[in-house]
N, C-alpha and C positions, 0 to 999 in steps of 0.2 A: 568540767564536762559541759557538752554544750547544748543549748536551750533544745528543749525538744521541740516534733513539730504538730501542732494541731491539723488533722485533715479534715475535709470536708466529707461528707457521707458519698457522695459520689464524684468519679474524677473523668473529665477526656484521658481516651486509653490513645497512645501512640504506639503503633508494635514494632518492634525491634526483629529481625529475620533474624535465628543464628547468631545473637549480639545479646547481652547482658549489660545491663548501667547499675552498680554499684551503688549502696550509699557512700556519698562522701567524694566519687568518682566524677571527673569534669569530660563531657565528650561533645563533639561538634557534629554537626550534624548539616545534610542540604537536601530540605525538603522540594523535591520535584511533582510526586504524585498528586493528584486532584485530592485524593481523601487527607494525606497528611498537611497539603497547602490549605485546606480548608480547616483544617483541626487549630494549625496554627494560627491562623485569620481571627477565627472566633475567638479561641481562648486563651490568646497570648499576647495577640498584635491590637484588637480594637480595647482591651481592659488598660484602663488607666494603673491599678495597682498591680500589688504582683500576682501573677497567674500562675496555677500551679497545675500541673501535667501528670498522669500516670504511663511508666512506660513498661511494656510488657512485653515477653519474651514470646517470641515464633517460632515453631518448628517448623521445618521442611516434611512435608507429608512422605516423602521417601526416606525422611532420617527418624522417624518416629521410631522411640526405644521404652521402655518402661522404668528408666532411671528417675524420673520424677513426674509428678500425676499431672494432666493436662482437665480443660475444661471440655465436655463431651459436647458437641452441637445442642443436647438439648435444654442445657444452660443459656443458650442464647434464646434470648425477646426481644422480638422489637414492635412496637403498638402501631406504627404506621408502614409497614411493609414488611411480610412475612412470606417472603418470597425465599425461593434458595439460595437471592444476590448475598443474604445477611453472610454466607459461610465462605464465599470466594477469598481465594488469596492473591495473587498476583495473575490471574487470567484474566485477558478482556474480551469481553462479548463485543462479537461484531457479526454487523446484522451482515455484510457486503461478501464477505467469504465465509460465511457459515460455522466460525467456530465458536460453538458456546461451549464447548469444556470449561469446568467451575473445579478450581483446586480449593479442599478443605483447608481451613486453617486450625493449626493445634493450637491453642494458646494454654500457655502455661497460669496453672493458678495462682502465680504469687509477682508481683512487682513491686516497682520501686516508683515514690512519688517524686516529681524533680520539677525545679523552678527553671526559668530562662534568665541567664547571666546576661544574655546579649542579645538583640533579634535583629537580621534586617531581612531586607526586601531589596529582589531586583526582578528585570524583565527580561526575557532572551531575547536576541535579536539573529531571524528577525519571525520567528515564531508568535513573540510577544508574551508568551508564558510566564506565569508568575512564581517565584520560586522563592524560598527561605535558606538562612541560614541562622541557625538556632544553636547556643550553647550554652546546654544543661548541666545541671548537677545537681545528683543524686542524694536525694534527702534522710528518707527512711521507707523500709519494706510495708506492706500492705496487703494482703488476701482478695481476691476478691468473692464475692458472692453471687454478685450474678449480672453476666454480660449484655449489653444492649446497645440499640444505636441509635443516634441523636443526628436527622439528618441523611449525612454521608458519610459520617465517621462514627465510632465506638465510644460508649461511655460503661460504665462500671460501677456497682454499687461496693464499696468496700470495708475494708477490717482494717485498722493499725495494728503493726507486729511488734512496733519499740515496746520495750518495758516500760514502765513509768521509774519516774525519776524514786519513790522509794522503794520501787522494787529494783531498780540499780544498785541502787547503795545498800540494799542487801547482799547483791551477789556480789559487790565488792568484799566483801567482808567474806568470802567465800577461800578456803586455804585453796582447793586446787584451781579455782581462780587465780588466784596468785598466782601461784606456780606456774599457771599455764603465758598470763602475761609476762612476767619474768624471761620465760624461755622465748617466745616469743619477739622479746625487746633483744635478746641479748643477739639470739639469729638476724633480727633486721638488723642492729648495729653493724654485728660481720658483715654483712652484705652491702651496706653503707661505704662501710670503709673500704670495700676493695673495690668499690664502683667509683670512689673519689678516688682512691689510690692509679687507677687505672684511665679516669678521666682528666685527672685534674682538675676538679670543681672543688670547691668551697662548701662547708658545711649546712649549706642551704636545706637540704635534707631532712639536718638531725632536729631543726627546729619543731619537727612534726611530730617525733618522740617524746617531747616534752611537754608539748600543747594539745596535742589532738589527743581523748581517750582511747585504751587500745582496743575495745572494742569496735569503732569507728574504722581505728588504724590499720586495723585487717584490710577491709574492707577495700582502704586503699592501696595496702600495698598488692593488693592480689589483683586488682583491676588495672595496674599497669604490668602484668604480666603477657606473655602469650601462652597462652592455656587456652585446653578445648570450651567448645560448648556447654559440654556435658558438665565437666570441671566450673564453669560458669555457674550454670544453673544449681549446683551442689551448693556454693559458696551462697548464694541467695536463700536456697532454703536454708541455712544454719540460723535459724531462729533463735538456735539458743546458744549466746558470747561464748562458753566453753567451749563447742562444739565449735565454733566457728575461729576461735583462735586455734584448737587444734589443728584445721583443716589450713590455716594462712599457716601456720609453722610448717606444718609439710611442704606447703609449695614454696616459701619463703627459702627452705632449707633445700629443696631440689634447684631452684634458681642460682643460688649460689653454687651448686655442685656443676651444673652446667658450666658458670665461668671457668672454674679451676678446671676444670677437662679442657675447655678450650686453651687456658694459659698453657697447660703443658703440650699439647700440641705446638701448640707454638714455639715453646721453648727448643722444643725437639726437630719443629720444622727449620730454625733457625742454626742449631747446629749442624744438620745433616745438611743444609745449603752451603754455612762456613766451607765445611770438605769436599762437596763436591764445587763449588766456584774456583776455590783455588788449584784440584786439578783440572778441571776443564780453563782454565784461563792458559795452563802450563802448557796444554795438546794441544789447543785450537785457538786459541785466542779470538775468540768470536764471543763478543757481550750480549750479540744480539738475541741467545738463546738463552737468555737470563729467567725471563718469564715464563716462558717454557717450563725449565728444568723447574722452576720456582711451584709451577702449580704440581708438576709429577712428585716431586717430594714433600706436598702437602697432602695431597690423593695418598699418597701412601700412607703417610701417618695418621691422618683420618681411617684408615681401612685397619691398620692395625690396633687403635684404638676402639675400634670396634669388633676386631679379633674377625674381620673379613679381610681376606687375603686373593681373592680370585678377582683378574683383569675385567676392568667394565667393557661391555659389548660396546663396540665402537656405531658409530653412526652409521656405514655401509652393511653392517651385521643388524640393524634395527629394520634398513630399508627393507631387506631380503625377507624377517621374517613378516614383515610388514607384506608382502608380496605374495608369503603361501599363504596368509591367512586373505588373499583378496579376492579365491576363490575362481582365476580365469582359470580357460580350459588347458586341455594337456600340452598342445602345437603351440599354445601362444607362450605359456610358462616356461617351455622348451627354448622359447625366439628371447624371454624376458630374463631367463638364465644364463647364455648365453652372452647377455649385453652385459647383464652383472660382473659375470666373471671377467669381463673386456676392461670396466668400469675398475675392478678391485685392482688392474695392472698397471694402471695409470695413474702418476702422479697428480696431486689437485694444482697444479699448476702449469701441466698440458693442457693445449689447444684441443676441445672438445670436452673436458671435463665436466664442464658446468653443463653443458648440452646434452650430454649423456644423463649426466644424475636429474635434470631436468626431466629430460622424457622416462626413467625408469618411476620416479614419486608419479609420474602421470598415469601408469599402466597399475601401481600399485591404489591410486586413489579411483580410479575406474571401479563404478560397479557392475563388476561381473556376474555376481550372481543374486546381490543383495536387492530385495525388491518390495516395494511399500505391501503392508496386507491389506486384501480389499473389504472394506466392510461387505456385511451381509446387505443386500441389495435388498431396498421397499419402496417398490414402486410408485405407493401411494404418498410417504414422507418426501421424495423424489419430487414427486407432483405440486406437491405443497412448497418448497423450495421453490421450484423454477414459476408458481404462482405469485410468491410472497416476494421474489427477488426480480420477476420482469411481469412488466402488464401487458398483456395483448399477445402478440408472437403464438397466435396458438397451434399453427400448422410446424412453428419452429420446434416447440415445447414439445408437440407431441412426435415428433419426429426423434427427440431425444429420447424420449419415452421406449419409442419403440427398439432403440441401440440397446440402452439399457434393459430391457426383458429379455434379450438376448443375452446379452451379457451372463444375465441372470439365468438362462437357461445353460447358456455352455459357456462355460466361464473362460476357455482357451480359443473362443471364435475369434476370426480375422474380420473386425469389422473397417468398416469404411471409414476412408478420411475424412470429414466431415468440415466442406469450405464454408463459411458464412459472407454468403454475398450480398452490400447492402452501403446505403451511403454512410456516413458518418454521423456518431453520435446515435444510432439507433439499440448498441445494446453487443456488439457481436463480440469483443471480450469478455466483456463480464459473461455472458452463457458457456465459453469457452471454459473461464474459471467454475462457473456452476458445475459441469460435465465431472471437472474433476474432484470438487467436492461431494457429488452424488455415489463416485465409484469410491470414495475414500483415499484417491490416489494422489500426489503429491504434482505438482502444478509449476512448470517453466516456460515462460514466454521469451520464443526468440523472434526477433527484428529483423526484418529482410528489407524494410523501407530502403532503397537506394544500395542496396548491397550490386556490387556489380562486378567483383572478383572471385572467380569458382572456388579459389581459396579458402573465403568467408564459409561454405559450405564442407568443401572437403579437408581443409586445412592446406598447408605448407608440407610441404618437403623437406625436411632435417638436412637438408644440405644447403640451405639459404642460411642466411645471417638474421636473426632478431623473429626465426619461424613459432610455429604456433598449431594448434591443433584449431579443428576448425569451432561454428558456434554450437553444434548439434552435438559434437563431444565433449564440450567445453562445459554446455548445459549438464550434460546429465552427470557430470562429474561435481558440478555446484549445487544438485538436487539429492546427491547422493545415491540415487535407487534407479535401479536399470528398469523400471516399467510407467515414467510418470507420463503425466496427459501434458504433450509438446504444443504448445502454441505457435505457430507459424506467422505471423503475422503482417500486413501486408504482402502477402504472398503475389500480389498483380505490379508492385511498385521496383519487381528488381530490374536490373539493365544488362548489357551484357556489351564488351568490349573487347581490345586486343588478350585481357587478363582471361579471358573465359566466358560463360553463360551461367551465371547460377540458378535457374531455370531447368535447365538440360542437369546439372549436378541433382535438384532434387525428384529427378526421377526414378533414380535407384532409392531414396528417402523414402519416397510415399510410393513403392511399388512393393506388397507383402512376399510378391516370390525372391526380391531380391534384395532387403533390407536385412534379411537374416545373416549377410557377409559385407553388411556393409564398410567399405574399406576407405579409413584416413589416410589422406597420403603422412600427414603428419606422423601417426601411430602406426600404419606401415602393417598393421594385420588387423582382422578381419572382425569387426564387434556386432552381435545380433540387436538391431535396431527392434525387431518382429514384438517385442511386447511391448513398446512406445504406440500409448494411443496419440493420433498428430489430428490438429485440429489446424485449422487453417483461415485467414479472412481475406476479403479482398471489397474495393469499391466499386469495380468494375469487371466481368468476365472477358472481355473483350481483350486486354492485354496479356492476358495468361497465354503461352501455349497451348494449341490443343491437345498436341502430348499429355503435358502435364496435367489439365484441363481433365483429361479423359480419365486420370488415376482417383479424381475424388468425388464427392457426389455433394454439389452446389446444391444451398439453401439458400433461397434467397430471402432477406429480411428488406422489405418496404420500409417506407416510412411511415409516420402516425398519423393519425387522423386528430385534429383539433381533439376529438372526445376520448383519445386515448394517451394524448398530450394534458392534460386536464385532470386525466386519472393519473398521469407516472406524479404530475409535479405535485397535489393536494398529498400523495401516499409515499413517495420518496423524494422527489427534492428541495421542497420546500423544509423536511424535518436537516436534510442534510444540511444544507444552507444554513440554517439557524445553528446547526453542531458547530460547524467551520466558522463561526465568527462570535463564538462566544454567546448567544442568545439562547430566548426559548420562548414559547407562547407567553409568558408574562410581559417580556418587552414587544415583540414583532406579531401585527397578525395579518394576514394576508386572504381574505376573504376570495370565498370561491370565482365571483362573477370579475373579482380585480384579475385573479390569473389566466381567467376567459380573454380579455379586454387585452393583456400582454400578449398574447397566442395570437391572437386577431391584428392589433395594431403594431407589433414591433417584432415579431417571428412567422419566417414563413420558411422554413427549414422541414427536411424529413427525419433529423433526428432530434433533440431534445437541449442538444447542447448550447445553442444561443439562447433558450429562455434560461436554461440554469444560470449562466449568465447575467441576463438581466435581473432575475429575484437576488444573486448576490448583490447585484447595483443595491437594491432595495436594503437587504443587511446592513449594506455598510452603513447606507443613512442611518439607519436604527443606530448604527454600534455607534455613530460619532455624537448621536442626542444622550445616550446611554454614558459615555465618557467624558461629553462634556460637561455630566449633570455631575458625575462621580470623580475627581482626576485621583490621579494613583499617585504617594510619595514613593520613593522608592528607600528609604531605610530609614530606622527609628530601634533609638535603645529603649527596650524596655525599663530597667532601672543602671544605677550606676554604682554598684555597691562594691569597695574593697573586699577583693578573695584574693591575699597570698599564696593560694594552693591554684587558681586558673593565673594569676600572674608568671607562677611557678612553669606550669605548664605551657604554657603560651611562650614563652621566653624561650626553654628547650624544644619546641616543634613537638610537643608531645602528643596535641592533640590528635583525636581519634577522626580520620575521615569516613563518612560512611553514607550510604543512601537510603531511604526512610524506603521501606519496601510500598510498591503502591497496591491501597486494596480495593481494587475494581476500578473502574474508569465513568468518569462520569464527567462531561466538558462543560457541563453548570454550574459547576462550583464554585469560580472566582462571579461567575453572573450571579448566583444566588445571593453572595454576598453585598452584592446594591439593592439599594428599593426603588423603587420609580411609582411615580402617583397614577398613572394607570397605560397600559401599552398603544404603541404606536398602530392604527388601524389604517392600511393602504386604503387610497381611495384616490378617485380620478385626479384631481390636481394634483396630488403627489406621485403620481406617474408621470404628468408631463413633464413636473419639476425635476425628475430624478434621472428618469430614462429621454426626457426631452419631448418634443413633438411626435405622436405615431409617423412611423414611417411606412404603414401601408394602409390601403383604407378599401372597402368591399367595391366603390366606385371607381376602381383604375379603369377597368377596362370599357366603362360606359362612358370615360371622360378620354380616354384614346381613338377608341372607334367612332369618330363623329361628324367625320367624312368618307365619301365613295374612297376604294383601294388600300385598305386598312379591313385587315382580317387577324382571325384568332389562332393562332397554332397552338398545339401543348408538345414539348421536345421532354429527351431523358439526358441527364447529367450523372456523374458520379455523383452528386449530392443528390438525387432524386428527382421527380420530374418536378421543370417549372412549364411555365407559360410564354409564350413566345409570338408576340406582334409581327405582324409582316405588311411593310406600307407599301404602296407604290402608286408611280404619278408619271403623268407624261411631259414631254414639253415639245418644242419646236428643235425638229432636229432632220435627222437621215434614216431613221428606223432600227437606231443599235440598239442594244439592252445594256444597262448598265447597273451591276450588281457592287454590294459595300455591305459592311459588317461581319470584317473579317472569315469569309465562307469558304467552305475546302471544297474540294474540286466537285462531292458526289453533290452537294446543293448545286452547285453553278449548274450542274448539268440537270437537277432539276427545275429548276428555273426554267430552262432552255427548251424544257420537255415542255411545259405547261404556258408559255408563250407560241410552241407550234402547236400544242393541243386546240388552247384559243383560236389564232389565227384560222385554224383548219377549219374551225364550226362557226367562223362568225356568222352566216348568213341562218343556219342553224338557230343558234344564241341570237338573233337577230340585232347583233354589235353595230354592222354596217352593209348597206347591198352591194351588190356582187359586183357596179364598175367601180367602186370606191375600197381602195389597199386601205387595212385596218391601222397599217405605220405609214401611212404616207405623208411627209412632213412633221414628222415629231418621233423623239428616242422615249424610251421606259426605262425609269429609272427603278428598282427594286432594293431596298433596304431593309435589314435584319439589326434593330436596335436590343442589346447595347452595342455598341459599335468594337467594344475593348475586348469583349468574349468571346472564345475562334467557338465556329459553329459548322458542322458537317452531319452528312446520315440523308435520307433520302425520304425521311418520315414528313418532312413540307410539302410534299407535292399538290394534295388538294387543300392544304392553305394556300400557297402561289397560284394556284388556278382560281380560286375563290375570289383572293387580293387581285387579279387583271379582270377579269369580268367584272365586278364590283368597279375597276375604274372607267372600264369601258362602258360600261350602263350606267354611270352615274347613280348607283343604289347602292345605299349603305347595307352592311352584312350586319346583324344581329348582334348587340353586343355581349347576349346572353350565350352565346352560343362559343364554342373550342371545336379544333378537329384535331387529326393525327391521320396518316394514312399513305404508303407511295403511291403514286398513277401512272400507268404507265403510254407509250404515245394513244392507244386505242381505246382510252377512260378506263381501264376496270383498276380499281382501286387493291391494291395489295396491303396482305397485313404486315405491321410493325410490331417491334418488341416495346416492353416497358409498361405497358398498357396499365397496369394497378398503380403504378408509379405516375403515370399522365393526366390518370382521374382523381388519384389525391391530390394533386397538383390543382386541377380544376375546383376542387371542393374547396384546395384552400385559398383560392382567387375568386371566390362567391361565383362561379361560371353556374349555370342551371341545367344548360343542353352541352352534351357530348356526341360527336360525331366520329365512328368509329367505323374502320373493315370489317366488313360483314364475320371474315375469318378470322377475327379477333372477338368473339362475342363469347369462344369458351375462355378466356382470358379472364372474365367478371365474376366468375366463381370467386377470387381470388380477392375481391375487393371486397371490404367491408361491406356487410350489409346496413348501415345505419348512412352510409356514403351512396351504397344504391341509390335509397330509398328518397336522399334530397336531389338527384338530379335526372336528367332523363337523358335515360340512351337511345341515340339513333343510331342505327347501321346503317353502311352503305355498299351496295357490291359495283356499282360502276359510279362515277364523275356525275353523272346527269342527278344521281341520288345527295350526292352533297349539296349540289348547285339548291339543288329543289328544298330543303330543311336550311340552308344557311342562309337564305333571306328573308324577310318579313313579306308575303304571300307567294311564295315560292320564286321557281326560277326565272332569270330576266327574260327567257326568250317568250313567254305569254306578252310581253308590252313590246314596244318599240322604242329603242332606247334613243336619245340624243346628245350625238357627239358635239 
């Protein structure tokens, strides 16, 4: 008999999903999850001796039965977080698409304690995850009393269930003890013998009947069976060796019964093929139906051994019913019946077969009528979402706000499409996915960046080669549910060629009178789009159609304001940044005025994503101080001990593969496990060291402007607005104009404007008197740096006019000062678009004064008020009004200038 095992009063619990470990039983295991890689870290991998493990059995919160008593939640403690994380089972919370559904976990009251035969370690690539492979065996049973967690993972206070060694050799002494090992032995022997008889192995086997007690021996023979769960679980609780040999004899004896069922099948499939081979070789002499006939004469004698005699439904008979139950309407069931019937008269090795059964599984996997249920709509959890998941955006947020109370009012309203217009990196998918998360509806994002065959939309034509349904039905067949929230996405980036406009295609898509028949050429009849909420983005309005343009109702999202940039990164990407690299506030910390200092000197973007960016820079330095303080081996045996029973199995491939269910998510746990002597705190030098020299700094534009004909413009881009220099200088020439920096035709003609606006008022502007030509002997040169960036729009015009007066009067323009603005030949200044985008632009280039179209001043509603508040607006309604605020004591014509 063999040594028993002393336990300790408490054990690390690893849980097993659905799976049972045996005493005495060898199984393998690859630990992937954060909570099991950590369990094994602690109490397996850093102990020098042997380490010992409790493994416990999981139930699936759907498969819960009352076949064996489980531990009720209020068994579980835990002295440092008592939160509802402790009961999660395999759900992860995630903060980014809002699902915190938490699955209970059953855990069964009784396991089994198990050592590590083997341990290693490796890293995935190129993830970098750490991961185990561990192979246990099952010691002796255990009770537990009461569960807790150490940590990230679970510990257990416990009970041993072994006998002791002279309460063994009591019930040794027990007659129907005997009797039951006796039966017992003689069953596993038959079963022995007809598995070597039928394998041909060696009596490798029987060595375990004479050395191993057959208490124990149950134990193993029933753990290499396939048996339920349930059957599992029975066998562990048999506490008591009688009970438990009876329950191995039963299945012992059932195993065995299964072979001999199967041999006589066999026997019989083998005869019945003798007869029919040798007449089918006599008729046809064709070998090749060998396999064929081989499986129909197996099919049968399996059916008749189970005393089932009726033809199995063939594949094309699964399709069909697969098809009523898919719930489309009467016309199209009519058009899909019809193909079937086409489909069942043709051979599968006709031209068109595959094509056919192709597009019918398509019409059957369509959901027609199946549709996500919405949750109950609350306004104010709504609110609280779209606060906790975006900062700022308040005109966006509430504009959602108000779709959904409608919603909520009429739950079959036709609401609008809802474009998000805005440069990049500011946020416009993710609120797309928030939309869907608030109505509880299921969430598909299609791609249109660069789509430019109408196809992509409407799909192909079943009469091409290699056709296709298009992405809008393709989605909602990979979403499952015919009402999800459609993502459109770059909706301004499609093209359009000899293959079609995809463009024009999606205006039957987002038009609600006509999406209800909306027709694939591919699918060839007509599917009701009308409960697809479509949401849409773009960076620009400008390339859109106005067709299209006119079917949705444009949001536009600006960019951020230094102090809104400041708030996203201290509240979400600083925390994100640290998840994705493995850290946490113990190793990295990143103090408020250092993420200032980044925003200022090395980001001048309207959305967020170049600083996320550079704080990753920052991580990484952290993670390479962090790894080179700690390096990782990648495999180590725990101990090296002779076991003929995993020799056994290891040799035969018998081992068990299986994956440690993961419980909860937590990306600190390989971090938790280093210590560092105290964390790394950002500070100015290690910014320059990491991110390099700033590359922007508040004196650009007072170290630009520091000569006459050098003026401030502010332009709008698809990234947002920036700042835009405009130099000019004369030389010795014939009186041309000569324009560079890449400009499209509507600048050049501004230009043009605002040197004959000059010319016209020199004596005015007192430039020059009236017998002296203001170009007489010299050309104007006008330049728009950077040189490499095409530049067009007609919003220069009182910069150009500013930049030639300014060269003309030899006075420099204020370097504090930006304008924006068309003029047209008679000075009156017209307004331009972008304006919130032009003066963030300004705030974020430390500019003070803003100079703007008078008919642009209901525009500043829309700007920050903390962006107000640092600069000062000036309006202007004619030319003479700019001239007058864009110099230091007004306009040139008070002095007399010198040419």
């Amino acid at each position: 008999m063999a040594e028993s095992v002393e336990l300790p009063g408490r054990l690390a619990i690893l849980p097993f999903r659905n799976k049972v470990l045996l005493p005495g039983a060898i199984i393998r295991i690859r630990c992937t999850s954060p909570r099991s890689v950590k369990l094994v870290e602690q109490e397996l991998w850093q102990r020098e001796e042997k380490g010992l493990i409790g493994v416990l059995p999981v139930r699936d919160s759907a498969e819960t039965t009352t076949v064996a008593p489980t531990l009720s939640p209020g068994v579980v403690t835990d002295s440092a977080d008592r939160t509802p994380k402790n009961q999660a089972g395999t759900s992860e919370s995630h903060k980014h698409d809002g699902k915190n559904q938490q699955e209970v976990i059953h855990w069964h009251n009784r396991g089994v304690a198990a050592r590590a035969l083997h341990l290693s370690r490796g890293v995935e690539k190129p993830s970098g995850r750490v991961t185990y492979i561990v192979v246990l065996e099952g010691l002796c049973r255990f009770s537990v009393q009461e569960l807790s967690t150490r940590g990230t993972y679970y510990t257990a206070r416990i009970t041993s269930l072994d006998m002791t060694k002279p309460e063994m050799e009591q019930v040794e002494q027990d007659q129907e003890f005997i009797a039951l090992s006796r039966q017992f032995k003689a069953t596993a022997m038959e079963l022995i013998s007809v598995l070597e008889q039928k394998q041909k192995t060696g009596g490798r086997t029987k060595v375990l009947l004479e050395t191993v007690p057959v208490h124990k021996l149950a134990d193993i023979f029933v753990a290499s069976f396939e048996i339920s769960f349930e059957e599992q679980l029975s066998m562990l609780d048999s506490v008591d060796v009688k009970i438990r040999l009876s329950k191995a004899t039963e299945l012992v004896d059932r195993h065995l019964q299964s072979i001999r069922v199967a041999e006589k099948i066999t026997q019989k499939v083998e005869g019945q093929l003798s007869k029919s081979q040798k007449e089918f070789l006599l008729r046809q002499q064709m070998s090749t139906c060998m396999m064929y006939l081989s499986f129909i004469i197996q099919m049968r004698a399996i059916k008749e051994e189970l005393g089932d005699n009726d033809d199995e439904e063939d594949d094309l008979t699964a399709l069909e019913r697969k098809m009523q139950d898919a719930g489309m309407p009467a016309n199209i069931w009519k058009h899909a019946h019809r193909e079937l019937r086409r489909l069942k008269k043709m051979q599968p090795q006709q031209p068109g077969y595959n094509s056919s059964r192709v597009y019918l599984e398509l019409i059957a996997d369509l959901p027609w009528q199946k549709a996500s249920e919405e949750l109950q709509l609350d306004l104010k959890a709504a609110k609280e979402r779209l606060d906790s998941d975006h900062y700022g955006l308040v005109k966006v947020k509430q504009r959602i706000i108000e779709y959904l109370a409608v919603r909520k009012l009429k739950a079959d309203a036709r609401g609008p499409v809802l474009c998000f217009v805005g440069p990049p990196g500011v946020g416009k998918t993710s609120l797309a996915s928030s939309v869907a998360a608030a109505l509880g509806r299921k969430f598909v994002r299609i791609s249109l960046g660069g789509v430019k065959d109408e196809a992509d939309i409407r799909g192909h034509r079943r009469t091409y080669i290699g056709s296709m349904p298009g992405r809008l039905i393709d989605g909602l067949k990979r979403v499952g549910v015919c009402n999800p929230v459609m993502l459109l996405d770059e909706i301004d980036k499609t093209g359009s060629d000899v293959r079609g406009d995809p463009a024009s295609a999606l205006l039957e898509v987002l038009d609600p009178e006509q999406n209800k028949t909306f027709n694939d050429h591919y699918l060839s009849v007509p599917f009701d789009l009308s409960k697809v909420i479509f949401v849409a983005t773009a960076n620009r309005k400008q390339p859109i159609p106005p067709p299209l343009l006119d079917r949705m109702e444009v949001i536009e999202l600006p960019g951020y304001t230094p102090e809104e940039k400041l708030k996203i990164a201290m509240r979400h990407l600083i925390p994100r940044v640290l998840d994705q690299h493995g850290l946490n506030a113990d190793f990295l910390q990143i103090p408020e005025c250092m993420v200032k200092l980044v925003i200022e000197r090395y980001t001048r973007e309207a959305g967020v994503r170049d600083l996320e960016r550079n704080l990753a820079a920052l991580a990484r330095a952290a993670a390479v101080r962090v790894a080179e303080q700690h390096p990782l081996p990648l495999s180590k045996d725990v101990q090296r001990l002779p076991s003929p029973l995993l020799d056994s199995k290891l040799a035969e491939g018998a081992e068990v593969e299986m994956e440690v269910i993961p419980m909860g998510v937590n990306n600190h746990d390989i971090s938790n496990a280093f210590s560092i002597s105290s964390p790394l705190i950002v500070d100015e030098p290690m910014l320059e060291k990491v991110l390099g020299p700033p590359k922007f700094n508040d004196q650009e534009t007072a170290e630009r402007v520091v000569t006459p004909g050098i003026a401030v413009g502010l332009v709008w881009t698809a990234f947002g607005g920036e700042v835009q220099f405009v130099e000019a200088t004369d030389m010795v020439g014939k009186g041309d104009l000569h324009l560079t920096g890449q400009l499209g035709d509507v600048i050049k003609e501004s230009a043009q404007i605002a040197l004959t606006w000059v010319r016209a008022r020199t004596t005015e502007l007192k430039l020059s008197t009236e017998e002296n030509n203001l170009l007489e002997g010299r050309d104007i040169h006008i330049h728009f740096p950077a040189g490499a960036v095409p530049k067009d729009g007609p919003s220069a015009g009182v910069t150009l006019v500013t930049s030639l007066v300014s060269l003309f009067s030899q006075r420099k323009v204020r370097s504090d000062t930006a304008m924006t603005g068309e003029m047209t030949l008679r000075g009156l200044v017209l307004p331009v678009g972008g304006i919130k985008d032009k003066v963030l632009a300004a705030h974020r280039y430390g500019i003070k004064r803003v100079i703007l179209p008078e008919r642009n001043l209901k525009d500043l509603v829309e700007v920050p008020a903390t962006v107000l508040s640092s600069l000062e607006i000036i309006v202007a309604k004619r030319m003479e009004d700019v001239l007058e605020h864009a110099f230091e004591g007004g306009c040139p014509w008070r002095q007399h200038s010198k040419l």
